[in-house]
C-alpha positions, 0 to 999 in steps of 0.5 A: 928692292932693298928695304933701309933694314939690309943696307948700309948705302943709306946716308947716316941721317936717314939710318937715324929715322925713327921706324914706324908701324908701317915700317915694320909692317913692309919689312915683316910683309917683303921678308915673310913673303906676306901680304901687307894685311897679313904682316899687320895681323901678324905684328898686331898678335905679336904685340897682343901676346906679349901685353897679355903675357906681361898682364899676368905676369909672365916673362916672354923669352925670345932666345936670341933676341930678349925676355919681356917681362914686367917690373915693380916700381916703388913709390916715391915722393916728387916735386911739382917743377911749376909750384915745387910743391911735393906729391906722392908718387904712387907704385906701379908696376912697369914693362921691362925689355932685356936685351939678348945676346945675339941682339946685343952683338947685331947691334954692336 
């Protein structure tokens, strides 16, 4: 069985749906030849790693695909929409996901 990730034979809205937990988890589970349980654990650490690399600060760089890595947001001044009244903003630090290569041209 194709999964909606190898084929174009889908109708155009169905290839605009947004790709879920579970999503992910199927295709992680049919391509790896894993279990379902399995495909979780794997995508659940996946995900850990990262936000555990990002919280000390380090970049994740995965060649081909893109480099994870946490960025500074300076404070700024905003404006309330309901009241207009002007609040502080304060700095914050942000994930930040750059794009590789081979991803940018799978995608184009």
């Amino acid at each position: 069985m194709l999964s909606r990730f190898e084929t174009n034979f889908y109708p155009l809205s169905f290839r605009r749906c947004v790709v879920t937990k579970a999503d992910l988890v199927n295709a992680i589970a049919e391509k790896a030849g894993l279990s379902k349980a399995d495909a979780e654990g794997a995508l659940k650490a996946f995900a850990e790693t990262i936000t555990g690399a990002l919280k000390t600060g380090d970049k994740v760089a995965l060649v081909g695909f893109g480099t994870f890595s946490v960025g500074d947001r300076a404070a700024r001044t905003g404006q309330n929409p309901q009241t207009g009244a002007k609040i502080q903003i304060p700095a914050a630090k942000v994930p930040k996901f750059k794009a590789g290569k081979a991803l940018k041209d799978a995608v184009n």
